[in-house]
N, CA, C and O atoms as a Tripos MOL2 file, in Angstrom:
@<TRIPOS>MOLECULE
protein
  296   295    74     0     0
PROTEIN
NO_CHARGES

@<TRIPOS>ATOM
      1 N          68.0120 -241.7870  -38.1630 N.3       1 UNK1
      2 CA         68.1700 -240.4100  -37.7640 C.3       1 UNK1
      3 C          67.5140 -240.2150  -36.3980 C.2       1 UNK1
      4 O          66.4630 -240.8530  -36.3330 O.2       1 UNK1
      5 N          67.8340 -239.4660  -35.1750 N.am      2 UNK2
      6 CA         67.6450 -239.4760  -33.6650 C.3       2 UNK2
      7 C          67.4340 -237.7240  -33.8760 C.2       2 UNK2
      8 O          68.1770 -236.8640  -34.3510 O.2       2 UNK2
      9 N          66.2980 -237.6810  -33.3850 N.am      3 UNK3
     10 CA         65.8090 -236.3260  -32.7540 C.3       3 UNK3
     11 C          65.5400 -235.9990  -31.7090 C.2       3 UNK3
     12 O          64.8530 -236.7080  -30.9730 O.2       3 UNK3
     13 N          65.9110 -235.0780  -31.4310 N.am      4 UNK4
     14 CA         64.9750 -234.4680  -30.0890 C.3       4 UNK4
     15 C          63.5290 -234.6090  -29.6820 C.2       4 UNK4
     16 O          62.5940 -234.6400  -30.4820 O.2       4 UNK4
     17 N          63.4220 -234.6930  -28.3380 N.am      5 UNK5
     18 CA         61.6580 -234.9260  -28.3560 C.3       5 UNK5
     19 C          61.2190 -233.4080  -28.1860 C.2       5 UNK5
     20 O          61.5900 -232.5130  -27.4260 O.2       5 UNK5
     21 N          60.1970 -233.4890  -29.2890 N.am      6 UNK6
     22 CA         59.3850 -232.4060  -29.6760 C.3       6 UNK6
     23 C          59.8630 -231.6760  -31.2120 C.2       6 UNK6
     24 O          59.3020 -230.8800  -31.9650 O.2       6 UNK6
     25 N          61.0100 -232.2920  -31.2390 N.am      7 UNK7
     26 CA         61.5170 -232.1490  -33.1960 C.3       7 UNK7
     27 C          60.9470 -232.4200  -34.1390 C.2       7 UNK7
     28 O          61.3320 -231.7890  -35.1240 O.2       7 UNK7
     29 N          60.0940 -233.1660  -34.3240 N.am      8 UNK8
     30 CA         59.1580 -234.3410  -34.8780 C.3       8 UNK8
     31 C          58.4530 -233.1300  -35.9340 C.2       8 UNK8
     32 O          57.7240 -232.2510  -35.4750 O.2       8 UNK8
     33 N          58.7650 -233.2250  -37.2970 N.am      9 UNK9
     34 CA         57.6530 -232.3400  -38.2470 C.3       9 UNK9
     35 C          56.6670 -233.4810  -38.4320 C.2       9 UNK9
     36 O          55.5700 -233.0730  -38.8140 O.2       9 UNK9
     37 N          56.7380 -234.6320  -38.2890 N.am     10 UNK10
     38 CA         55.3640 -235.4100  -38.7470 C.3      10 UNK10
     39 C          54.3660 -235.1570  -37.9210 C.2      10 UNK10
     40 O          53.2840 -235.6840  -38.1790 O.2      10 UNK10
     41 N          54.5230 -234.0410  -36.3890 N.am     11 UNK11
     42 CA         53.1240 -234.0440  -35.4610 C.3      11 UNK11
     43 C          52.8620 -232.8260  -36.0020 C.2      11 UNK11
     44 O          51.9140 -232.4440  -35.3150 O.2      11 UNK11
     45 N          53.0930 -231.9720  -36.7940 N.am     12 UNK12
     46 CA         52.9500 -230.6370  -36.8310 C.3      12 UNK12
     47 C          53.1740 -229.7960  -35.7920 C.2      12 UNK12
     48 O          52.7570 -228.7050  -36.1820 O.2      12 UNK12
     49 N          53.6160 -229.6770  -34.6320 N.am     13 UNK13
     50 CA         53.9460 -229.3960  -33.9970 C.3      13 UNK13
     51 C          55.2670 -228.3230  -33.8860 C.2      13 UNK13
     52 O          55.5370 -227.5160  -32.9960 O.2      13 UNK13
     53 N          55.7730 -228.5530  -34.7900 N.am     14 UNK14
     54 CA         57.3830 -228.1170  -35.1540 C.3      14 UNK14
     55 C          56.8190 -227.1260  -34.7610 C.2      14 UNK14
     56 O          55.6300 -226.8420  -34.9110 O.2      14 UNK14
     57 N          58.2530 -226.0830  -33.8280 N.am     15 UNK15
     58 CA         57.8040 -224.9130  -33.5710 C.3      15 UNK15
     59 C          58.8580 -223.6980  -34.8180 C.2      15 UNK15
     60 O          59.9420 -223.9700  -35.3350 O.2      15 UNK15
     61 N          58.2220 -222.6870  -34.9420 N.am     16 UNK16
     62 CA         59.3090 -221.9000  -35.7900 C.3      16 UNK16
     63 C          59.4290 -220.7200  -35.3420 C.2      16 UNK16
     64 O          58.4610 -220.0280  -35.0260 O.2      16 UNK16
     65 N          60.7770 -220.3090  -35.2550 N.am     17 UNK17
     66 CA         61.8140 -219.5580  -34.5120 C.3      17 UNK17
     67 C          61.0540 -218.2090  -34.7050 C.2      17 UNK17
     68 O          61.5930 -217.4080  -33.9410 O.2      17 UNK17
     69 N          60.2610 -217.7330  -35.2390 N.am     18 UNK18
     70 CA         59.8230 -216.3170  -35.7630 C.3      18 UNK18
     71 C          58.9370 -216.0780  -35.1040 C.2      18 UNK18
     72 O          58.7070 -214.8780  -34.9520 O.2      18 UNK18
     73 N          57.9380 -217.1670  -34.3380 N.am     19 UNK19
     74 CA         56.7270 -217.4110  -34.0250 C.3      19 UNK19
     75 C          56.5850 -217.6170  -32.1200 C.2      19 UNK19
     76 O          56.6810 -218.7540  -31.6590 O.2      19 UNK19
     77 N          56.4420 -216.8590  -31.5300 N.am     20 UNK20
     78 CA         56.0590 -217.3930  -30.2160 C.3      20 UNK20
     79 C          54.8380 -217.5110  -29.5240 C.2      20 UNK20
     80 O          54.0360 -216.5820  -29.4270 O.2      20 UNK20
     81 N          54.6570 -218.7900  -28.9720 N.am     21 UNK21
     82 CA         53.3490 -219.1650  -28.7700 C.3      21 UNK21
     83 C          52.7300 -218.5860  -27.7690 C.2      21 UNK21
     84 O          51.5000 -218.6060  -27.8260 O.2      21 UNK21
     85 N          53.4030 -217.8940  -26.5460 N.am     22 UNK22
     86 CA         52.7350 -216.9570  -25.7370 C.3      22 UNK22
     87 C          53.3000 -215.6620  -25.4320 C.2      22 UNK22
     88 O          53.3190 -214.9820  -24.4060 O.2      22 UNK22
     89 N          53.8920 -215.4570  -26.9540 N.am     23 UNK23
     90 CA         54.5540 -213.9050  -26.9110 C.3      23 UNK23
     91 C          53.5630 -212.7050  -26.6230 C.2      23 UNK23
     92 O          52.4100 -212.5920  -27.0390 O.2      23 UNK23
     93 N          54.2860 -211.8190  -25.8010 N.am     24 UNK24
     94 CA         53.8120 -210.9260  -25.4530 C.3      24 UNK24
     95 C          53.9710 -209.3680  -25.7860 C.2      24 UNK24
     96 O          54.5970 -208.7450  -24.9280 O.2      24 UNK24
     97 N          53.6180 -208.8040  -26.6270 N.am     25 UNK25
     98 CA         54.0510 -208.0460  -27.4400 C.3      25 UNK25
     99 C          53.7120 -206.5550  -27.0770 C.2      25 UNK25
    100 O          52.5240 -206.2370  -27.0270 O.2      25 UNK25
    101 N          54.5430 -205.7610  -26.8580 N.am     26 UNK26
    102 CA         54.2760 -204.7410  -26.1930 C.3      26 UNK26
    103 C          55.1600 -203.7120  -27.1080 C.2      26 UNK26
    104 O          56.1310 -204.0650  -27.7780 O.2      26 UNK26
    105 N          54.6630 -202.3960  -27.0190 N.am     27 UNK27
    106 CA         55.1580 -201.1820  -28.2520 C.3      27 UNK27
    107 C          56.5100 -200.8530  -27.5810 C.2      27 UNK27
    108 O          56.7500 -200.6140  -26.3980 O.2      27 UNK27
    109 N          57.2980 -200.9020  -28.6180 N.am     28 UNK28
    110 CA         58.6400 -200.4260  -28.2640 C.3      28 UNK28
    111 C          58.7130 -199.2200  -27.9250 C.2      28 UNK28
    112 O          59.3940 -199.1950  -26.9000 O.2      28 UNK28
    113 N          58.3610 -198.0770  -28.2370 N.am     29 UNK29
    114 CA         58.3680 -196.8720  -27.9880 C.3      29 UNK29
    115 C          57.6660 -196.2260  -26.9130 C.2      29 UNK29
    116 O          58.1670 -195.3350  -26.2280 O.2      29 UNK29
    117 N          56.2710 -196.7680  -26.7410 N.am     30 UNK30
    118 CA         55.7600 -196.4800  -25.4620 C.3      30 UNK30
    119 C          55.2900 -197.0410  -24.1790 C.2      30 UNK30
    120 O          54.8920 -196.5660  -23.1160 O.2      30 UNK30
    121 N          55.5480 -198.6540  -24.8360 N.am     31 UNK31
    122 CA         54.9350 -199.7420  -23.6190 C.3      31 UNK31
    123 C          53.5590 -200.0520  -23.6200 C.2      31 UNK31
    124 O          53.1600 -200.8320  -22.7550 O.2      31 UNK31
    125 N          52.7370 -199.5680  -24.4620 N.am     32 UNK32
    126 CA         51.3110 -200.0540  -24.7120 C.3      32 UNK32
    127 C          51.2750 -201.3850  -25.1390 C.2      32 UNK32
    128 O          51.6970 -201.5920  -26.2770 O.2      32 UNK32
    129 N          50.6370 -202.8680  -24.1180 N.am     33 UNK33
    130 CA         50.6430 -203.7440  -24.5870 C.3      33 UNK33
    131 C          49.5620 -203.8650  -25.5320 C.2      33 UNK33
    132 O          48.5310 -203.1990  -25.6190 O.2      33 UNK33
    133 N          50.0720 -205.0500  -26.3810 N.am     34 UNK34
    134 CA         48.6920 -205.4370  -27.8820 C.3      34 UNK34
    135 C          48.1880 -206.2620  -26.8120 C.2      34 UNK34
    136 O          48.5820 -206.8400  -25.7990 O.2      34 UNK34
    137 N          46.6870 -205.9710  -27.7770 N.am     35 UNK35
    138 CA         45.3710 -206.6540  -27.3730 C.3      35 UNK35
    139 C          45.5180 -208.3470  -27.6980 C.2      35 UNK35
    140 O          44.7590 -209.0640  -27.0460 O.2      35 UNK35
    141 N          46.2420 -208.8670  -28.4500 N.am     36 UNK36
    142 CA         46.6840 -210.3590  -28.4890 C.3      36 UNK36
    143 C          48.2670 -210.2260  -28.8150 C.2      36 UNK36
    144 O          49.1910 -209.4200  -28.7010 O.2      36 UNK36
    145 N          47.8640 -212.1190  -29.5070 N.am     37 UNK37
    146 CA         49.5000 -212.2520  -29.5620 C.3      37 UNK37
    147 C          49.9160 -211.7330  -31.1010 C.2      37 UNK37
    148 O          51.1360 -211.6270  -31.2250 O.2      37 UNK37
    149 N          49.1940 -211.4120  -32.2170 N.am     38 UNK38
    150 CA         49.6330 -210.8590  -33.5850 C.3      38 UNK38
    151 C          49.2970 -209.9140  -33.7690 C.2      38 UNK38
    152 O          48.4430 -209.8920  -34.6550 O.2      38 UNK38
    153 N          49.5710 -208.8510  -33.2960 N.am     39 UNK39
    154 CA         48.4840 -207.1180  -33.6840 C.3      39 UNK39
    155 C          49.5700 -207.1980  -34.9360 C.2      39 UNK39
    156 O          50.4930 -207.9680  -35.2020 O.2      39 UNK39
    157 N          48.9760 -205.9620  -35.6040 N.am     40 UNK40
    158 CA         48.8480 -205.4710  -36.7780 C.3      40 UNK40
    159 C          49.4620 -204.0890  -36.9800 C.2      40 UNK40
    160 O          49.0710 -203.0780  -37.5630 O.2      40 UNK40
    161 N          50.6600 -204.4310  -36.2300 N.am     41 UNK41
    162 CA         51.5090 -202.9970  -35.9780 C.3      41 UNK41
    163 C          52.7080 -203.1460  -36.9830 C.2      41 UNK41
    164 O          52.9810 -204.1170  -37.6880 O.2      41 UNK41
    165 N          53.4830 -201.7010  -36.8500 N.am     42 UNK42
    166 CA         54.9630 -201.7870  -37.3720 C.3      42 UNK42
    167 C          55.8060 -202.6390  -36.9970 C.2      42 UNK42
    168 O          56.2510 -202.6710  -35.8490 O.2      42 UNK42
    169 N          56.1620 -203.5080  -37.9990 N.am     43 UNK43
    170 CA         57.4810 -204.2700  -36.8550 C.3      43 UNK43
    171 C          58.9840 -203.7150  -37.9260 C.2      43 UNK43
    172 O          59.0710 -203.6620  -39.1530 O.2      43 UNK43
    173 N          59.9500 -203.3890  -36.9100 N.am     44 UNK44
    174 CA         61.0670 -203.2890  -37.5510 C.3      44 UNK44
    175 C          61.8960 -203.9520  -36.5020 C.2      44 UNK44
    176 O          61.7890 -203.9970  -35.2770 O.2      44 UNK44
    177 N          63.2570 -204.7470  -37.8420 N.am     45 UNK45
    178 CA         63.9280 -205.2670  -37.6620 C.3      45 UNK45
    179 C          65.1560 -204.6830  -37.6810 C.2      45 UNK45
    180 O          65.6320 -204.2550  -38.7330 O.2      45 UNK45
    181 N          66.0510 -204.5770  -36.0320 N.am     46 UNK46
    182 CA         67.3980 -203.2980  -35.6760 C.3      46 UNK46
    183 C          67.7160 -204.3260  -35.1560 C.2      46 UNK46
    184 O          67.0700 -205.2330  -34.6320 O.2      46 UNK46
    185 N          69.5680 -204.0130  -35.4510 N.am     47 UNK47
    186 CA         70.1080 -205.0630  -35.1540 C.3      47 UNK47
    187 C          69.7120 -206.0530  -34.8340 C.2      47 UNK47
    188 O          69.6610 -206.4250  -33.6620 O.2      47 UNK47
    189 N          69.3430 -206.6980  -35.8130 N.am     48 UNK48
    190 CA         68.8090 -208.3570  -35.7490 C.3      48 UNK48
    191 C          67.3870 -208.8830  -34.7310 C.2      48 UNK48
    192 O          66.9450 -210.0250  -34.6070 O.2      48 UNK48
    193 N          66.9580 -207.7560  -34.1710 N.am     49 UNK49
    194 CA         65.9040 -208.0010  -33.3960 C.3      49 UNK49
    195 C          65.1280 -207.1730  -33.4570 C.2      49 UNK49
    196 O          65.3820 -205.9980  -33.7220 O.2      49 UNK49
    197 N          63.2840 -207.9590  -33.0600 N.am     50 UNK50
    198 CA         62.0170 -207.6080  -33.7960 C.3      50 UNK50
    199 C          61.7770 -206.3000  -33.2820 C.2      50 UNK50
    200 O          62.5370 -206.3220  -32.3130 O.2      50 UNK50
    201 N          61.1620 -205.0110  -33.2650 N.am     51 UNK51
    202 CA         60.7020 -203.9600  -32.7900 C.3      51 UNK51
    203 C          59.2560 -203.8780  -33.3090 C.2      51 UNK51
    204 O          58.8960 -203.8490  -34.4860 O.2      51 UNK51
    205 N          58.3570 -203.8380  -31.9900 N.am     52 UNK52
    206 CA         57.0120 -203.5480  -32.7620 C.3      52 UNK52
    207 C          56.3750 -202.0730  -32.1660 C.2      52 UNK52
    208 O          56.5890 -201.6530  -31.0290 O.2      52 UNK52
    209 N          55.7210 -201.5330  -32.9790 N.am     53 UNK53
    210 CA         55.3590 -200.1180  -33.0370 C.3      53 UNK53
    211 C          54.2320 -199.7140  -32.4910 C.2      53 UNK53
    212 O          54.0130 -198.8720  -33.3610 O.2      53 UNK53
    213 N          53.0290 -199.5700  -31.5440 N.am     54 UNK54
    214 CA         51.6970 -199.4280  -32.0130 C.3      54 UNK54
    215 C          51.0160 -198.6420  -33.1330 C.2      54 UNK54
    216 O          51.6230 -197.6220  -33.4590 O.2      54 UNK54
    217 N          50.3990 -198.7830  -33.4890 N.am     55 UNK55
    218 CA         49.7630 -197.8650  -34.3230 C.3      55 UNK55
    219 C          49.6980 -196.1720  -34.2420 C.2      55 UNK55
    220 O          50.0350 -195.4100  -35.1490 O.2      55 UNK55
    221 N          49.2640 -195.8580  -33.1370 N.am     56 UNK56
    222 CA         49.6840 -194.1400  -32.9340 C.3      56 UNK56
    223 C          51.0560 -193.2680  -32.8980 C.2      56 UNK56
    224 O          51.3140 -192.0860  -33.1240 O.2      56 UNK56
    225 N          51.9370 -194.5860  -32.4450 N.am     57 UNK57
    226 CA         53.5050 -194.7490  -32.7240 C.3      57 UNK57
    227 C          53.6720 -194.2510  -33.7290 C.2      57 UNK57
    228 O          53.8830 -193.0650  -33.9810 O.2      57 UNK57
    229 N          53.5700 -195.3430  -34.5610 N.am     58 UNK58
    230 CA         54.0220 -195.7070  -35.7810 C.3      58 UNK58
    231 C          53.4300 -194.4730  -36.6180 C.2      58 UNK58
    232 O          54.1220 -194.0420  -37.5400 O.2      58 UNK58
    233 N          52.3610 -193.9630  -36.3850 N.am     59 UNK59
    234 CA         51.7490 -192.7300  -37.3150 C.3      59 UNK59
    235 C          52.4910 -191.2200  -36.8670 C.2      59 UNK59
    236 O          52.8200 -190.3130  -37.6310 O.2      59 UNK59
    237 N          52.5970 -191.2620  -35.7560 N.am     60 UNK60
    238 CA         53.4210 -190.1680  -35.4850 C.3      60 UNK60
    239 C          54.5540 -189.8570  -35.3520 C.2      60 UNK60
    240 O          55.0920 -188.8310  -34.9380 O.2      60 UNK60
    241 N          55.0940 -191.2380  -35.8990 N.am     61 UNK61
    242 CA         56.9820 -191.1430  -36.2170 C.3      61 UNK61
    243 C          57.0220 -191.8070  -37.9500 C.2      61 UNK61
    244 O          57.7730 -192.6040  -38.5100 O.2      61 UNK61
    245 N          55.8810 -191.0640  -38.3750 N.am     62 UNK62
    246 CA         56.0960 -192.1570  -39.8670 C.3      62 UNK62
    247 C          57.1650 -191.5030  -41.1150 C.2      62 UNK62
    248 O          57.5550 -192.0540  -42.1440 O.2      62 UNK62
    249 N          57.4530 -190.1600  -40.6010 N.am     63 UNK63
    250 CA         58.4510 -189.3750  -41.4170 C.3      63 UNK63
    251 C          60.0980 -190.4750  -41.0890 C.2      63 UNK63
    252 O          60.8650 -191.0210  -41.8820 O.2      63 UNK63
    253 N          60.0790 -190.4100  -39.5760 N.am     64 UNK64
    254 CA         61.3730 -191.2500  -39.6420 C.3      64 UNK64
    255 C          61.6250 -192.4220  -39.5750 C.2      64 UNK64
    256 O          62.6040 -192.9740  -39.0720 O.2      64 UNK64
    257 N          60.5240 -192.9560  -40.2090 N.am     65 UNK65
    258 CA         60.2540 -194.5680  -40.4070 C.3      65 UNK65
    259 C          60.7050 -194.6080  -41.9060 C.2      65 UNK65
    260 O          61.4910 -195.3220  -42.5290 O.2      65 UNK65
    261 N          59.8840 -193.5450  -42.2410 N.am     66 UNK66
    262 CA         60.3690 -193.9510  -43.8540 C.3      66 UNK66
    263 C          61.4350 -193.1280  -44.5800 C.2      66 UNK66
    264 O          61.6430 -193.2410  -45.7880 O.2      66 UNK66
    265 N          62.1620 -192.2120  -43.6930 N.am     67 UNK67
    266 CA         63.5620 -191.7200  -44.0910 C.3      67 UNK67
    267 C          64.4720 -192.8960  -43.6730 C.2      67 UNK67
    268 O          65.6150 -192.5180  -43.4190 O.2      67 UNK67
    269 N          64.2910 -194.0680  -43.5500 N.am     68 UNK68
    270 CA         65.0330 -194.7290  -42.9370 C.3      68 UNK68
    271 C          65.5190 -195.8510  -44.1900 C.2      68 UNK68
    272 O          66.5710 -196.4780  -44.3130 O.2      68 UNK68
    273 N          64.1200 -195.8070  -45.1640 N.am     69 UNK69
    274 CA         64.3480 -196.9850  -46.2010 C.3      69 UNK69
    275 C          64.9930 -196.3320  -47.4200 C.2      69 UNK69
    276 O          65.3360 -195.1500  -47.4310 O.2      69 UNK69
    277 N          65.1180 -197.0570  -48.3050 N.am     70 UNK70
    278 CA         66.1630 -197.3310  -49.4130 C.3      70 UNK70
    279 C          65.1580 -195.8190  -50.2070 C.2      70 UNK70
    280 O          64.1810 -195.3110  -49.6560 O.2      70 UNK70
    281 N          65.6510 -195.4350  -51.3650 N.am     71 UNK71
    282 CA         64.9510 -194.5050  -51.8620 C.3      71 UNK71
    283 C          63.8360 -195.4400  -53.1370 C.2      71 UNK71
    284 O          62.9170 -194.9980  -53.8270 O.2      71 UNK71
    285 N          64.3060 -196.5870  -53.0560 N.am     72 UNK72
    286 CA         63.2880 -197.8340  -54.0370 C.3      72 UNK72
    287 C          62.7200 -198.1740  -53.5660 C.2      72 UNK72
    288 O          62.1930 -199.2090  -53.9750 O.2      72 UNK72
    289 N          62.2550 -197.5220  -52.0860 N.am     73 UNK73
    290 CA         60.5480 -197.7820  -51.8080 C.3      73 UNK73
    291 C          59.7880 -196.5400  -51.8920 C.2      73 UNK73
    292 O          58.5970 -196.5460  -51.5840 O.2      73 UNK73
    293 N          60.2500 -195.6960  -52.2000 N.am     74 UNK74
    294 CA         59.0810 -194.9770  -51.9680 C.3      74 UNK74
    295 C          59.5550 -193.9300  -53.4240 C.2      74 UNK74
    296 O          58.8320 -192.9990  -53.7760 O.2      74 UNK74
@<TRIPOS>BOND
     1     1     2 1
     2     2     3 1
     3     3     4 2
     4     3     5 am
     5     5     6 1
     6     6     7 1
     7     7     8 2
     8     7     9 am
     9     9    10 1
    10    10    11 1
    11    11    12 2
    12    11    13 am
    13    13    14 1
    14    14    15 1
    15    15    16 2
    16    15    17 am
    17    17    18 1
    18    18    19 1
    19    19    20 2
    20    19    21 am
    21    21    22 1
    22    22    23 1
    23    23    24 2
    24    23    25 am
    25    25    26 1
    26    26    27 1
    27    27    28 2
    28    27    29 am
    29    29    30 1
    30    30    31 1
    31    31    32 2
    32    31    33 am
    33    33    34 1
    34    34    35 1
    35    35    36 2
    36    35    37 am
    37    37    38 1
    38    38    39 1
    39    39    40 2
    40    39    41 am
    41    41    42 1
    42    42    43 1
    43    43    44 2
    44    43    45 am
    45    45    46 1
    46    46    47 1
    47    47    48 2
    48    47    49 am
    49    49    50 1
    50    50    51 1
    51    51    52 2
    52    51    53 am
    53    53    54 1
    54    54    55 1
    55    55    56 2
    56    55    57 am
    57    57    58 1
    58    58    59 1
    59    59    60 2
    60    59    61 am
    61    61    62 1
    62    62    63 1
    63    63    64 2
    64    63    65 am
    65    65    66 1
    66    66    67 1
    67    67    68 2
    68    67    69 am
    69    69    70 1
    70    70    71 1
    71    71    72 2
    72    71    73 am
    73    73    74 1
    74    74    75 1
    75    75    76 2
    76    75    77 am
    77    77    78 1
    78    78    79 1
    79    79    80 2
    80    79    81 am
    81    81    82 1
    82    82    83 1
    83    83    84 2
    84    83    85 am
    85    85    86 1
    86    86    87 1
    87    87    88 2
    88    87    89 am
    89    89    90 1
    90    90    91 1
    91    91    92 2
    92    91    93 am
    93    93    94 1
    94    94    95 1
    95    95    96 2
    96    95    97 am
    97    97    98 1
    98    98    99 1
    99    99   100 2
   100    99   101 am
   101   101   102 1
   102   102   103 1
   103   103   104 2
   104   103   105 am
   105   105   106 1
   106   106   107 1
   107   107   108 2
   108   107   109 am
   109   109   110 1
   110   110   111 1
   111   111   112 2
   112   111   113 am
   113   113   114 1
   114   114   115 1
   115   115   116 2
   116   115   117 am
   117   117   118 1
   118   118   119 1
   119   119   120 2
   120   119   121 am
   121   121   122 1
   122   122   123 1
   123   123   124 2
   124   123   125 am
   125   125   126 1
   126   126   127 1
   127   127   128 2
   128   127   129 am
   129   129   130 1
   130   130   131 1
   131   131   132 2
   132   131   133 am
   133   133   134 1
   134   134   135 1
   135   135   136 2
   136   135   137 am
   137   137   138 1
   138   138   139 1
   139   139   140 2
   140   139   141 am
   141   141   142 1
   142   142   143 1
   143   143   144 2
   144   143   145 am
   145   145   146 1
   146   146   147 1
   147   147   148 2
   148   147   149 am
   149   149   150 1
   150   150   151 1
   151   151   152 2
   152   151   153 am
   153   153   154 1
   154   154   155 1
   155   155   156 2
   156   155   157 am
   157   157   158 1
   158   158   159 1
   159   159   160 2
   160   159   161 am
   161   161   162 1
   162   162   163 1
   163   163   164 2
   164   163   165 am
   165   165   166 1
   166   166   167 1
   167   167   168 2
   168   167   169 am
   169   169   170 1
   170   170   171 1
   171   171   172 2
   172   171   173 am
   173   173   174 1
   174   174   175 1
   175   175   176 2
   176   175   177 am
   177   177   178 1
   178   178   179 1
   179   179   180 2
   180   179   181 am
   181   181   182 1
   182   182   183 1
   183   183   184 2
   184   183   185 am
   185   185   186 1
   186   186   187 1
   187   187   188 2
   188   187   189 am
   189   189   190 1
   190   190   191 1
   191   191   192 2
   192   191   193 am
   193   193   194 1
   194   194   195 1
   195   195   196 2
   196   195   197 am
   197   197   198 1
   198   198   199 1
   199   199   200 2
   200   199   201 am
   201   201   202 1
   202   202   203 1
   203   203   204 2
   204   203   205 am
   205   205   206 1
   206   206   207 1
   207   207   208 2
   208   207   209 am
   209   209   210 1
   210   210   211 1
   211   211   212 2
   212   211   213 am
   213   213   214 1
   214   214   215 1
   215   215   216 2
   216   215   217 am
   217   217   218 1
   218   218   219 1
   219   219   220 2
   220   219   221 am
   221   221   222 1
   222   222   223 1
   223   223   224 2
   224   223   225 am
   225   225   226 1
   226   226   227 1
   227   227   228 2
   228   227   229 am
   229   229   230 1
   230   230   231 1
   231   231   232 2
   232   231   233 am
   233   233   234 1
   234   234   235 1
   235   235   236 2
   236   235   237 am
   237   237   238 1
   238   238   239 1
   239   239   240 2
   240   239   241 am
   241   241   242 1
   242   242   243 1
   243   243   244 2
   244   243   245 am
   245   245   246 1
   246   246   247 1
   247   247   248 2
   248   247   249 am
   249   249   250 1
   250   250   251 1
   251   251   252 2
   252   251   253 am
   253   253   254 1
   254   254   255 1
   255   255   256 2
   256   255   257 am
   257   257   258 1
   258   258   259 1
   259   259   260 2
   260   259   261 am
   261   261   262 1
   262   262   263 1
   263   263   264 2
   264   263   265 am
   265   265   266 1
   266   266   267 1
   267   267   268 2
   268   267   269 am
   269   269   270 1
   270   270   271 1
   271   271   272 2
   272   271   273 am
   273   273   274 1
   274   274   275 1
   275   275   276 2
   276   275   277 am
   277   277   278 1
   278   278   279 1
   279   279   280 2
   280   279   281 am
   281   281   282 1
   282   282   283 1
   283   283   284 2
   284   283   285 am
   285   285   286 1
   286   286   287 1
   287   287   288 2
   288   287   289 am
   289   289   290 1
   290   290   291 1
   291   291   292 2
   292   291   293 am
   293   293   294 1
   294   294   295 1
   295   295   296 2
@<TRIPOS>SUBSTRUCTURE
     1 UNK1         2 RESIDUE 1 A UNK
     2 UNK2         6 RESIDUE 1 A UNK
     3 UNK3        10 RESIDUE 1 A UNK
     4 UNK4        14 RESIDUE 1 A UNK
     5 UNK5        18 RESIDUE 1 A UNK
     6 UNK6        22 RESIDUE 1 A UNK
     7 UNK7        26 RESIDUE 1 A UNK
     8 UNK8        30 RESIDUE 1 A UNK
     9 UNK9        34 RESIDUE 1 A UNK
    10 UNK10       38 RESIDUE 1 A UNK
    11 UNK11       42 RESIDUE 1 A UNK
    12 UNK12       46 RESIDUE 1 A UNK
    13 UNK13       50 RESIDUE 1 A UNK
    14 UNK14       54 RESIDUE 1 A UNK
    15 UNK15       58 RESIDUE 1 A UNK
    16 UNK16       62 RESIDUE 1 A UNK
    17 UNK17       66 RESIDUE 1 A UNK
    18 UNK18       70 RESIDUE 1 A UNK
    19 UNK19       74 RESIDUE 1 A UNK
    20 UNK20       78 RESIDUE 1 A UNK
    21 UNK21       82 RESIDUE 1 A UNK
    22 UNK22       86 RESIDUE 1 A UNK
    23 UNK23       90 RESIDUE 1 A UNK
    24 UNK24       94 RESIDUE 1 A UNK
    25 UNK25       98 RESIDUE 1 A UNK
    26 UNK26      102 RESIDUE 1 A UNK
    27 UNK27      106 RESIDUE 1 A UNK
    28 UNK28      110 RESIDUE 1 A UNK
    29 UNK29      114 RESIDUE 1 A UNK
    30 UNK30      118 RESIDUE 1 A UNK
    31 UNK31      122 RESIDUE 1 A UNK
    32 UNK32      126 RESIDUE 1 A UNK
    33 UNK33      130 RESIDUE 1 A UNK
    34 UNK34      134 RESIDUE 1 A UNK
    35 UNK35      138 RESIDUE 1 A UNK
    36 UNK36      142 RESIDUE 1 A UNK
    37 UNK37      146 RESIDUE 1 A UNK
    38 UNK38      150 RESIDUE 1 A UNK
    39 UNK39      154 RESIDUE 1 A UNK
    40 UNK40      158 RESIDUE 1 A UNK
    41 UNK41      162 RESIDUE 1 A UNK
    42 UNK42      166 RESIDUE 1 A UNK
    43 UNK43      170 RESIDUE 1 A UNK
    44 UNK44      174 RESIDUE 1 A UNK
    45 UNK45      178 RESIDUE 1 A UNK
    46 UNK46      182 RESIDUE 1 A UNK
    47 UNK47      186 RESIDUE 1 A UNK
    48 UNK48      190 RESIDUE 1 A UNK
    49 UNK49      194 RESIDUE 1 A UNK
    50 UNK50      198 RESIDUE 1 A UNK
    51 UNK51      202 RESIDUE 1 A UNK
    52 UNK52      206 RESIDUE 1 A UNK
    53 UNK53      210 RESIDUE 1 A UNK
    54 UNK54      214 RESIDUE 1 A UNK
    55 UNK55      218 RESIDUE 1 A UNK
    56 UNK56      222 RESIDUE 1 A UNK
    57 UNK57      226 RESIDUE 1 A UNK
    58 UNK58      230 RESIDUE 1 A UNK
    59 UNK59      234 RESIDUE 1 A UNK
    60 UNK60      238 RESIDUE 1 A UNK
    61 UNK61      242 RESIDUE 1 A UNK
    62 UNK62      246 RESIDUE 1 A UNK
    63 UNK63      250 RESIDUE 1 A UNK
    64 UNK64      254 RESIDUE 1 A UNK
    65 UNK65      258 RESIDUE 1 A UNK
    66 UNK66      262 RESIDUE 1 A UNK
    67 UNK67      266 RESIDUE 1 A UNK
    68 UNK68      270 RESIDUE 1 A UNK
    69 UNK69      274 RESIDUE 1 A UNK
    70 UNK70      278 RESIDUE 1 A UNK
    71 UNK71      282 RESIDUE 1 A UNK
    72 UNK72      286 RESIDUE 1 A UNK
    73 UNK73      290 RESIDUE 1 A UNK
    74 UNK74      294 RESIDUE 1 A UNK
């Protein structure tokens, strides 16, 4: 079997598609960048791509965050 170099799961290395190593993550709604690369914000997923929220965002749009889900969450 022929892989690509840097394919290799035996270095651990494998990278995964969800994960970016010097992503830069900034609030969709207002442009406030996060303080690293994993804050601890809203993320929603629209049309197939990530949206992240900050926190003051996310609290002051939380009515139409959660009119948005199924009625079996809440």
């Amino acid at each position: 079997m022929t892989s690509l170099p840097g394919d290799s799961d035996s270095t651990g290395s494998a990278r995964r598609p969800d994960v970016a190593e010097a992503e830069h993550i900034v609030c969709a709604r207002c442009g406030t960048p996060a303080d690293g690369p994993r804050p601890t914000w809203t993320c929603s997923v629209e049309n197939g791509s990530r949206h992240y929220f900050c926190d003051s965002c996310a609290r002051t749009h939380l009515r139409a965050i959660e009119g948005r889900l199924d009625s079996a969450w809440w």
